[in-house]
C-alpha positions in Angstrom: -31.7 9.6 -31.1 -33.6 7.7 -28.2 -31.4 4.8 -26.3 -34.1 2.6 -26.5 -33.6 1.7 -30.1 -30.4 0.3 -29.4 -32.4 -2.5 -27.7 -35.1 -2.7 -30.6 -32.2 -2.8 -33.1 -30.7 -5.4 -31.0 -34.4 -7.7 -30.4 -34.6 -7.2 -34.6 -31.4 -8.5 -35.8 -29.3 -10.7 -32.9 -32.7 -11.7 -31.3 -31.3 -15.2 -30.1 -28.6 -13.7 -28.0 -28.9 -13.9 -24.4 -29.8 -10.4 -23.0 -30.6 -10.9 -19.1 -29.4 -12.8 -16.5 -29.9 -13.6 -12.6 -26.7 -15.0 -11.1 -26.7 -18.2 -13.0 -29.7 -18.1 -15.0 -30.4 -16.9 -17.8 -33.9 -14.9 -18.4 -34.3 -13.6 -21.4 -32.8 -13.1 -25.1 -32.9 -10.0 -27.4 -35.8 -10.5 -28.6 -37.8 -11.2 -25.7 -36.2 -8.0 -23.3 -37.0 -5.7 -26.4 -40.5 -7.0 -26.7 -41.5 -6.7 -22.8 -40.0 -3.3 -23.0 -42.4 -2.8 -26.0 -45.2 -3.8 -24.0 -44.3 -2.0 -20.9 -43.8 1.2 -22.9 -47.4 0.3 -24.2 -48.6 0.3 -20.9 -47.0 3.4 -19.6 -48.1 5.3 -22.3 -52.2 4.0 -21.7 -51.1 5.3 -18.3 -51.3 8.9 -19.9 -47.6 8.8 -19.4 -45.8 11.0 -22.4 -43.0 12.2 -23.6 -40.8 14.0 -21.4 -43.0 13.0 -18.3 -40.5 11.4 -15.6 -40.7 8.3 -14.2 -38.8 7.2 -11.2 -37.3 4.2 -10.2 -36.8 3.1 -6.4 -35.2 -0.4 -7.0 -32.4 -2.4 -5.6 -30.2 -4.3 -8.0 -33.2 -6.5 -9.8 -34.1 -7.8 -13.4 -36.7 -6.1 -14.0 -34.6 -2.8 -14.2 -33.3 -3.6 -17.6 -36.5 -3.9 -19.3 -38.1 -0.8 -17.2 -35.2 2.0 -17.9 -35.4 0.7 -21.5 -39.2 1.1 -21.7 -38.7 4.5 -20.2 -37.1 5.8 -22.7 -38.9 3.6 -25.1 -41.9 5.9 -24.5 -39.9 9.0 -25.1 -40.1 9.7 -21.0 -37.4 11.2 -18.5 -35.8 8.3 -16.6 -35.4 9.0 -12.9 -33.4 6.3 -11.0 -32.9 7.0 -7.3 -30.4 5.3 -4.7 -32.3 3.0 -3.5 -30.9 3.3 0.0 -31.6 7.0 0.8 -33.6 8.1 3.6 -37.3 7.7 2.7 -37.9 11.9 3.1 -34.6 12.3 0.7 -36.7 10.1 -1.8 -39.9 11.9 -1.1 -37.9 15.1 -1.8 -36.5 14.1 -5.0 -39.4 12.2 -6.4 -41.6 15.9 -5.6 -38.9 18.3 -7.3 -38.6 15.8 -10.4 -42.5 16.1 -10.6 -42.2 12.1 -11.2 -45.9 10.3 -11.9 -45.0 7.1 -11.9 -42.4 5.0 -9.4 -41.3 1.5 -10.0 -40.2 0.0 -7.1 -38.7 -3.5 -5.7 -41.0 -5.0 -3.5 -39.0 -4.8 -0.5 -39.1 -0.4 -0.8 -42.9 -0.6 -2.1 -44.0 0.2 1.7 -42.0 3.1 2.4 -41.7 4.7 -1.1 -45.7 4.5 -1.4 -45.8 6.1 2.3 -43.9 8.8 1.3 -44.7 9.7 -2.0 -45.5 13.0 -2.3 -48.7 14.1 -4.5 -47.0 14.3 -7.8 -47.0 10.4 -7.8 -50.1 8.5 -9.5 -48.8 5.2 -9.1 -46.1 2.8 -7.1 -45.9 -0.1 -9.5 -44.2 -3.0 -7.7 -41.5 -5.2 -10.3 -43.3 -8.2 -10.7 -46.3 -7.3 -8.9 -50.2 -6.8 -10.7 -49.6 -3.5 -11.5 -46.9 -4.1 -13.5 -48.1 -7.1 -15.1 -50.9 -5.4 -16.3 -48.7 -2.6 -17.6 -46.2 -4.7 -19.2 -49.0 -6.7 -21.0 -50.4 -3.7 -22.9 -49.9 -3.8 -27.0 -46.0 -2.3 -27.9 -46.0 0.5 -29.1 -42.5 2.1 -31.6 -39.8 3.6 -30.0 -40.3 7.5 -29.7 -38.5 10.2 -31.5 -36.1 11.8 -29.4 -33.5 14.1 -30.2 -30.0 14.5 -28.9 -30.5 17.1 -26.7 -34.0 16.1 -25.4 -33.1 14.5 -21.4 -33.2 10.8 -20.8 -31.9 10.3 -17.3 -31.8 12.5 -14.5 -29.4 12.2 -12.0 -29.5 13.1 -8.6 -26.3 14.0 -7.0 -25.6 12.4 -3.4 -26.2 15.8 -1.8 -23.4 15.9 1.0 -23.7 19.1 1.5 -27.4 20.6 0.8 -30.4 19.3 -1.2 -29.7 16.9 -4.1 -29.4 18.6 -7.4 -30.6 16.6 -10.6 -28.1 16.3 -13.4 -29.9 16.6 -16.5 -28.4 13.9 -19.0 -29.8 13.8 -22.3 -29.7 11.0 -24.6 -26.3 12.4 -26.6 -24.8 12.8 -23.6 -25.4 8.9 -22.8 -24.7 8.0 -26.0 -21.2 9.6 -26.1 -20.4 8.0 -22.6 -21.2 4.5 -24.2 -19.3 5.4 -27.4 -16.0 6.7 -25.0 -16.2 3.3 -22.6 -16.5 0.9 -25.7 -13.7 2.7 -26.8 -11.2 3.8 -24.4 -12.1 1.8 -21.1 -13.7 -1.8 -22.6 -14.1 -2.7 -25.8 -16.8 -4.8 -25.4 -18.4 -7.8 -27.8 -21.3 -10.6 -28.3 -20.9 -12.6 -25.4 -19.3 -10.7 -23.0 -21.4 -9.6 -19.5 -21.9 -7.2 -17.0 -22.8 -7.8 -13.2 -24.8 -5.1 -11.8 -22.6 -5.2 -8.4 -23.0 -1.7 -7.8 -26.5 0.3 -7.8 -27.7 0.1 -10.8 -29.2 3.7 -10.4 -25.8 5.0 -11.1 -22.5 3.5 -12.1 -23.9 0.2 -13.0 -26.8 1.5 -14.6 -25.3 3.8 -16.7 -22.9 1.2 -18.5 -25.8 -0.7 -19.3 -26.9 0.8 -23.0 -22.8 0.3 -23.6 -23.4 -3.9 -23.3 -26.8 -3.7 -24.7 -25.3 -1.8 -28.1 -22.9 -4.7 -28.1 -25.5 -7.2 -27.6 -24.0 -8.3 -23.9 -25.7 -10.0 -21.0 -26.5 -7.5 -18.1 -26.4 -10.3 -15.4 -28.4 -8.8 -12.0 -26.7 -11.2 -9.0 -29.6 -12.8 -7.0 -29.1 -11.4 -4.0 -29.6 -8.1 -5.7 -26.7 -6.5 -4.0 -22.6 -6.3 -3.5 -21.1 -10.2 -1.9 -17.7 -10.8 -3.3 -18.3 -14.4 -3.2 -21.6 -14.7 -5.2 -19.7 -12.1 -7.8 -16.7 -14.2 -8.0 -19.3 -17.7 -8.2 -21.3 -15.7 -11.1 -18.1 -14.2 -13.1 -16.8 -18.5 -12.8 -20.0 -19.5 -14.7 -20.7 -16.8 -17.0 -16.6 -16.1 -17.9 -15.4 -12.5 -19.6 -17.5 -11.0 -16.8 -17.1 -7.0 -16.1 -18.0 -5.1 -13.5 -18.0 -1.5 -12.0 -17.0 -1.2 -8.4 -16.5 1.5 -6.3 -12.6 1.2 -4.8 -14.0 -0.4 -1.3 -15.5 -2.8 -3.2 -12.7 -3.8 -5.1 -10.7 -3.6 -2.0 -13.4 -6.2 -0.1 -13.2 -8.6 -3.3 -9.1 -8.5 -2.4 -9.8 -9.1 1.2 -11.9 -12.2 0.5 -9.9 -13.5 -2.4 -10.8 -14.5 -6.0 -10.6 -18.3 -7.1 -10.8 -17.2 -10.4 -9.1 -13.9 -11.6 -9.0 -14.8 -15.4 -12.9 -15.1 -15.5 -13.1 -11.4 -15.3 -12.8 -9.4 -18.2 -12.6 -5.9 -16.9 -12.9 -4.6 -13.2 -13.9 -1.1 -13.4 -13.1 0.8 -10.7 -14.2 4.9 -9.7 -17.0 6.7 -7.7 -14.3 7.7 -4.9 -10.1 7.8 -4.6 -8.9 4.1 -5.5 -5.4 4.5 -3.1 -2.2 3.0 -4.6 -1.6 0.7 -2.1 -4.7 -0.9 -2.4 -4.5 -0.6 -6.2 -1.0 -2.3 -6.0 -2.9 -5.0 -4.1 -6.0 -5.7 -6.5 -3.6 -5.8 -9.2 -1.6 -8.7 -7.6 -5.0 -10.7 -7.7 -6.7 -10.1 -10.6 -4.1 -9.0 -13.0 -4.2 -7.1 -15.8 -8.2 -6.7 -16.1 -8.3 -3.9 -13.8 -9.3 0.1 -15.4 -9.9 3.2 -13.5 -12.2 6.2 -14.6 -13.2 9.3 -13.6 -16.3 11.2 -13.8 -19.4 12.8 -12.3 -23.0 12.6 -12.7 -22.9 16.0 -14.3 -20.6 14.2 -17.0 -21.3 10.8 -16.4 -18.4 8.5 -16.2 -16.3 10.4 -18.6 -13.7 12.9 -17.4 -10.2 10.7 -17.5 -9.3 6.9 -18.0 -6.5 5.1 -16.7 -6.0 2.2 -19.2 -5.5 -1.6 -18.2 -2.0 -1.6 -19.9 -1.0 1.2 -18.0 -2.4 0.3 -14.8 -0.1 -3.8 -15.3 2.9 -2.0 -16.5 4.6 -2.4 -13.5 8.0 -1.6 -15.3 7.1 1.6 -16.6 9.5 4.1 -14.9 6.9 6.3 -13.7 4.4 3.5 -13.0 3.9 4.1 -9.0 2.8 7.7 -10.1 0.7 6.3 -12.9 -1.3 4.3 -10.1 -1.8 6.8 -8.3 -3.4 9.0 -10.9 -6.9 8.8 -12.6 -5.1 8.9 -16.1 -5.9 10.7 -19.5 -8.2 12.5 -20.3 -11.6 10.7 -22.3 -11.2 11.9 -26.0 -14.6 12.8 -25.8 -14.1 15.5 -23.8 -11.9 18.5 -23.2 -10.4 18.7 -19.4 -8.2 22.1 -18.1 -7.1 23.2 -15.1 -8.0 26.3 -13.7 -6.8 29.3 -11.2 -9.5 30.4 -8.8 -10.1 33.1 -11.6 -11.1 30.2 -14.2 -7.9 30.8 -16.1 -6.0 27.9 -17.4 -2.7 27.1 -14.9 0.5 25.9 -16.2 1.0 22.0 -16.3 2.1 20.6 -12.7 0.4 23.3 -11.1 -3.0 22.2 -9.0 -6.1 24.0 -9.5 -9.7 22.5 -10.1 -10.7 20.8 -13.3 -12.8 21.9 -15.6 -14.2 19.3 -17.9 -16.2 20.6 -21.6 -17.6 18.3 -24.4 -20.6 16.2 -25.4 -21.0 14.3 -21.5 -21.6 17.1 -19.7 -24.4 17.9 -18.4 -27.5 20.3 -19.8 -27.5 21.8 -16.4 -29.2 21.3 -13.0 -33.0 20.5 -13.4 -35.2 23.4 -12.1 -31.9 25.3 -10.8 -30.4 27.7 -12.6 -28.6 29.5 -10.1 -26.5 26.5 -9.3 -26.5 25.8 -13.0 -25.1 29.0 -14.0 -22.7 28.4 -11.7 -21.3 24.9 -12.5 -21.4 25.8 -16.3 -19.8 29.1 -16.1 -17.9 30.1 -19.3 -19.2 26.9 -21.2 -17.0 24.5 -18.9 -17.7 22.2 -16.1 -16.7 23.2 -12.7 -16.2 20.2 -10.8 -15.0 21.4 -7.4 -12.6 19.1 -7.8 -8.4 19.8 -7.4 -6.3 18.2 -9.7 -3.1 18.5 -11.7 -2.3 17.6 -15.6 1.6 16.9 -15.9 3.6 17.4 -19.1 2.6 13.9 -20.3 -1.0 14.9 -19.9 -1.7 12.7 -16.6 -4.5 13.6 -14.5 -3.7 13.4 -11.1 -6.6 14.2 -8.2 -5.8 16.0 -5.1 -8.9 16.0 -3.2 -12.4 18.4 -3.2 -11.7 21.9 -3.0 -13.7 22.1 0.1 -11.2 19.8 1.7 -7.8 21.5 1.1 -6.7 21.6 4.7 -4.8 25.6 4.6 -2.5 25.8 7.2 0.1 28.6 8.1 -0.7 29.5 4.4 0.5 26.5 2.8 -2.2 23.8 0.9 -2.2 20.7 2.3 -4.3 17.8 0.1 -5.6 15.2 2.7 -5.2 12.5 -0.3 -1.3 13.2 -0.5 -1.4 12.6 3.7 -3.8 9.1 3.5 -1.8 7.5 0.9 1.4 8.2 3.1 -0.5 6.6 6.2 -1.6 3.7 4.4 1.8 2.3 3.4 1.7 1.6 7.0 0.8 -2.1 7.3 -1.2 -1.4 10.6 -3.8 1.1 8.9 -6.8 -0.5 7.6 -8.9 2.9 6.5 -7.8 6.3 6.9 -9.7 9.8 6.1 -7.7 13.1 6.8 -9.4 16.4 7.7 -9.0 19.9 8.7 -9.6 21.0 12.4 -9.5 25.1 12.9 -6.7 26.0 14.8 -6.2 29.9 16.3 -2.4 29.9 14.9 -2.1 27.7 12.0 -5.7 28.4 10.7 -5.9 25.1 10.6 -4.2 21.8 11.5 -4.7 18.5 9.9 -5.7 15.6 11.8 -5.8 11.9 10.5 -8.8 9.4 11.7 -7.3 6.3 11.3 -9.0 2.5 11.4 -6.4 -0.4 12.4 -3.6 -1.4 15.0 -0.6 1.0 15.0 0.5 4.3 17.2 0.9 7.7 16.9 4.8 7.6 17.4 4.8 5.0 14.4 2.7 7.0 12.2 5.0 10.3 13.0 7.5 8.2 12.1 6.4 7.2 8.7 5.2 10.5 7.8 8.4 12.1 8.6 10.5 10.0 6.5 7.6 10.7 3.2 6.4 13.9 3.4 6.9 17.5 4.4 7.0 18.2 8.2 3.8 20.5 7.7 1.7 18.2 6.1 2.1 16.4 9.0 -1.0 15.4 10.9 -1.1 17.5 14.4 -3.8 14.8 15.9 -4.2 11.4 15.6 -8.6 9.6 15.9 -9.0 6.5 16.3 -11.9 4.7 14.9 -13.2 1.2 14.7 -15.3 2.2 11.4 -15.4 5.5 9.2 -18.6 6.7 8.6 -19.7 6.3 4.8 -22.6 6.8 2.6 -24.6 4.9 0.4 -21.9 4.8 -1.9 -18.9 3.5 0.3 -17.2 7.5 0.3 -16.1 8.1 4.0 -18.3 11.4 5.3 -15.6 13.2 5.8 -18.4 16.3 7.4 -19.3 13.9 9.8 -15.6 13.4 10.8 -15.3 17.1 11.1 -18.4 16.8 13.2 -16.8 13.6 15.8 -13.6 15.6 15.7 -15.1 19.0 17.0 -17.5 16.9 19.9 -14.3 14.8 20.7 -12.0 17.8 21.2 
């Protein structure tokens, strides 16, 4: 099984189809992606590159991706797609402990990646520049034999806390997240298109073999990054447009409005806590076309699914609790919830999810200790808190780091925010934990927008328990985020502790 033939298969019988797009132009048919990825497999392989070697790519959003993650794996090579904004030593370190030879870059991070490329690395080959012309004009070569288990992608975590650990995702793992997103989240045909809005070395990327099975146009935007405007231009032109987008990205395309909700297919939204309110809200624009999911690199895309009937039934009695869920499990996969002992927990108790089936993960590459760890007993350990209900419903309660305890009771920040954010004045809101001598700890809300303490007392009293109250109130005129739009909430704990 390689991932590659999916786009041979596709070049041999529906070569005519459109394949690759920028914005509004079209680039390249079936026929012609699979053939360039032929060629640039070619090349690769007169590089000395073979199977099982890695390969990174360093790349903002660009065309060129397509062809180069398919030629990858065309080869029978690792695929190693970094972030493209991370710090140029956090790239160094991931492109040394992936052992990476080659690095395919976008011309505006050739400087710095070939700067910092540590020793391992042969060659920085620029998209479009000699070097990869030369490669990508080599004879084709056949799509390698690889097997289910052998790795096609790994996948370095964002590394809040510590060094970035690589997920190692073989090809059966990828090809059961397609299978389980065609089926349960978009049932995708001929015609249909994705825009890369989000990195394409993660979310975006990784629903890419899912349109190329289907013979779909993977549409890069021009710009080569996120502008709700030049998305909502391209889905007008191109029609039955999806798109994976991290919630504040969803929440940015509400802010700036959509002219044209009904030429979007499917808005795909996970990668951090999508809020109700501001669910509530994208569903008033684009209707019925938006679909939650829930994963993790180490089981990529594919823990739970919250449908797009379920998310536009807004007279289902328990519909405000649906929204504020991440749904039903994937049937791909197996998800419990666990005691602190790893033993399963009655249904509406919390306790962390464990996820189990063909998605997850192989393990860490070149750790085992953290391996052994996240893979004990056979079953994912996210280190995230959740409850399944009666009906099956997964509902997130927040990182198990971040359980604010205090006076002995858990207190899950996410249960706090979405409280504060019914508040018309609150713009962004992250809750966190300060240490307290008496209550262990006490939780304190850092809030973005134009309302008072007394107000948000107010509001929380009437909603919640008086001890999940926050204690403190921080103002902010941004939260800090990472590459990914998810608010730093260690760096809050950080401003809070300077700040008291």
């Amino acid at each position: 099984m390689n991932l590659a033939a999916w786009l041979d298969a596709a070049g041999r019988t529906d070569g005519t189809v459109l394949a690759l797009a920028s914005g509004t132009r079209d680039l390249a048919t079936y026929h012609a992606l699979a053939a360039t990825a032929a060629r640039l497999a070619g090349g690769l392989a007169r590089a000395g590159i073979a199977r099982d070697d890695r390969v990174a790519i360093v790349a903002s959003n660009h065309p060129d991706y397509v062809a180069c993650l398919h030629a990858i794996w065309w080869v029978g090579a690792v695929a190693v797609p970094l972030n493209a904004k991370l710090h140029e030593r956090e790239v160094a370190w991931a492109l040394e402990n992936a052992g990476a030879r080659i690095v395919f870059v976008s011309a505006d991070h050739e400087t710095a990646v070939a700067g910092a490329a540590p020793p391992c690395v042969e060659r920085v080959v620029a998209f479009g520049g000699p070097e990869h012309r030369e490669l990508s004009a080599a004879e084709p070569i056949a799509v390698a034999e690889r097997s289910a288990d052998d790795l096609a992608w790994l996948f370095y975590t964002s590394g809040t806390t510590g060094r970035p650990k690589g997920a190692m995702l073989s090809h059966g793992n990828l090809a059961t997240m397609t299978f389980a997103y065609l089926a349960e989240v978009d049932p995708t045909v001929p015609g249909d298109c994705l825009i890369h809005a989000a990195p394409m070395s993660h979310g975006s990327g990784l629903y890419m073999p899912a349109h190329v099975l289907r013979r779909a146009v993977n549409v890069v935007p021009e710009s080569g990054g996120f502008d709700p405007e030049e998305i909502g231009g391209i889905a007008s032109h191109r029609r039955r447009a999806s798109l994976f987008a991290a919630p504040t990205m969803v929440k940015r395309m509400v802010t700036a409005g959509v002219d044209d909700p009904t030429a979007f297919r499917t808005v795909v939204y996970g990668g951090g806590p999508m809020y109700a309110a501001d669910a509530e809200a994208a569903l008033d624009v684009f209707g019925p076309r938006l679909a939650q999911i829930y994963g993790q690199g180490e089981t990529p895309m594919t823990i739970s699914t919250l449908r797009r009937d379920m998310i536009a039934d807004r007279e289902h009695p328990d519909w405000r609790r649906r929204l504020a869920s991440v749904g039903h499990p994937f049937a791909a996969v197996e998800v419990r919830i666990a005691d602190a002992s790893g033993r399963p927990v009655e249904p509406g108790e919390a306790g962390e999810i464990l996820v189990h089936g063909a998605t997850v993960m192989k393990g860490y590459w070149q750790n085992r200790e953290a391996s052994g760890r996240a893979l004990a007993g056979g079953w994912l350990h996210t280190g995230d808190v959740g409850v399944l209900d009666e009906h099956r419903l997964l509902t997130l309660k927040d990182r198990s780091k971040d359980v604010i305890i205090s006076g002995g009771s858990n207190i899950y920040p996410r249960e706090v925010e979405e409280t504060l954010l019914r508040h018309p004045g609150v713009r962004e809101v992250s809750v966190i934990g300060r240490k307290d001598e008496d209550w262990g700890e006490v939780v304190v809300a850092c809030v973005v927008g134009d309302v008072s303490p007394e107000e948000l007392d107010a509001l929380c009293l009437s909603e919640i328990a008086r001890f999940k109250r926050p204690k403190h109130y921080r103002f902010y005129e941004t939260l800090p985020k990472n590459n990914y739009g998810k608010v730093l909430k260690v760096k809050l704990r950080e401003l809070d502790r300077d700040e008291d």
